[in-house]
C-alpha positions in Angstrom: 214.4 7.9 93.0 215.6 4.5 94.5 215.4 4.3 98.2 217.9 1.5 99.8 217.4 1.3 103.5 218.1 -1.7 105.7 216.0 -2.8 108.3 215.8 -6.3 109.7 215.7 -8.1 113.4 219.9 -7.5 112.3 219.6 -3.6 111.4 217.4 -1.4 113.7 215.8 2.0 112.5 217.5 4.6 112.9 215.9 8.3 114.1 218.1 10.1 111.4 216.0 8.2 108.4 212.9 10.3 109.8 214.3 13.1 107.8 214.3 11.0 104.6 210.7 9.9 104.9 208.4 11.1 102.0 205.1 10.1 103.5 201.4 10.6 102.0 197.9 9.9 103.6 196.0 7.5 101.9 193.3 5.4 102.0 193.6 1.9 103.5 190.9 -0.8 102.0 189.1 -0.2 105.4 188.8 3.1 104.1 191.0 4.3 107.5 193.9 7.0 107.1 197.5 5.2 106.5 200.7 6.7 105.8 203.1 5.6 103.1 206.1 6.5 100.9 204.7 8.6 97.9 207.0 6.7 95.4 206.2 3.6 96.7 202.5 4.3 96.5 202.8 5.2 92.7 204.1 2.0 92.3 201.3 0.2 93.9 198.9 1.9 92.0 200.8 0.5 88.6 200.4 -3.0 90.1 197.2 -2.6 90.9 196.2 -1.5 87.6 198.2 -4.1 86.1 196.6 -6.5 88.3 193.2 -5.7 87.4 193.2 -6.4 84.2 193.2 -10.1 85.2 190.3 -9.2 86.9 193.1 -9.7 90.3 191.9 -6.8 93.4 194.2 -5.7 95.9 194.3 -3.1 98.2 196.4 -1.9 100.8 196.3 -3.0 104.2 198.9 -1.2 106.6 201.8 0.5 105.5 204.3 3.3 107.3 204.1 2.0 111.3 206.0 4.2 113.9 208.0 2.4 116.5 204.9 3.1 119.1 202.3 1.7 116.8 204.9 -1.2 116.3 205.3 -2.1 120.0 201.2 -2.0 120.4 201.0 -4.5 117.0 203.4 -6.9 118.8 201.4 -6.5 122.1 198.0 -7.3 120.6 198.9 -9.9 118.6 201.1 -11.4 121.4 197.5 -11.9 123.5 196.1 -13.0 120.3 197.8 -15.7 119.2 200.9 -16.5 121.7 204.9 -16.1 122.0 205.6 -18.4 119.5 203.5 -16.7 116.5 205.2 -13.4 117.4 208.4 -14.5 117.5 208.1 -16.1 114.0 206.1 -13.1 112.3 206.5 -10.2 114.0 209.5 -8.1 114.2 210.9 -6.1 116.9 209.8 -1.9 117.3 212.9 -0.5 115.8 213.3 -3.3 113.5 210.7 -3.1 111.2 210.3 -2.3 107.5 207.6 -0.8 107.9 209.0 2.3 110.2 209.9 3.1 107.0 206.6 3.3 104.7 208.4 1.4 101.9 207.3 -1.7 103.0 203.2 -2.2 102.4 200.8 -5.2 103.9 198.4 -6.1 101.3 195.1 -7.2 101.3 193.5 -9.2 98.0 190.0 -8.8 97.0 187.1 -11.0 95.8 186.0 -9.5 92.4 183.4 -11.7 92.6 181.8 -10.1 95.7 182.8 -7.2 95.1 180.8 -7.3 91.6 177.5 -8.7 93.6 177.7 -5.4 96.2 177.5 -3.4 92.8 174.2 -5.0 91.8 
């Protein structure tokens, strides 16, 4: 099924798409407990296998973010690294792809080290 939902600083989140949400537990590379859109997750897994065979790793980061977790992102990475960072990267709670689990934050993986941790 194709999903089409807009959400940008322009188009905020609405409540109602909670009902349209078909989130799974996986896995993050940190091996902590993220949610995510089960279609979109099938989809990552065919990169990922396509990806690795040209010996290219990734993994998921973050994924499905509720407006709360959102708000406490900004926050951190406000202290972190300042206004201006924020403003630039960071969208708005409410306004955020990832409210929606479609959206995924990737992480890429040495195959090199992770062949040497094998041996």
């Amino acid at each position: 099924m194709y999903k089409t939902i807009l959400i940008n600083k322009n188009n905020k989140f609405k409540e109602s798409y909670n009902k349209r949400l078909d989130l799974i537990e996986v896995k993050n590379y940190q091996d902590n407990n993220i949610l995510i859109d089960r279609e979109t997750y099938e989809h990552f897994k065919e990169l990922r296998k396509e990806l690795l065979n040209n010996n290219i790793k990734i993994a998921i980061d973050d994924s499905y973010r509720s407006i709360e977790h959102q708000l406490e992102l900004k926050n951190k990475l406000l202290e972190t690294y300042g206004e201006e960072y924020v403003n630039n990267f960071v969208a708005e709670p409410s306004y955020s792809e990832h409210h929606t689990g479609l959206a995924i934050d990737l992480e890429l993986i040495d195959v090199e080290d992770d062949l040497k941790e094998e041996t």
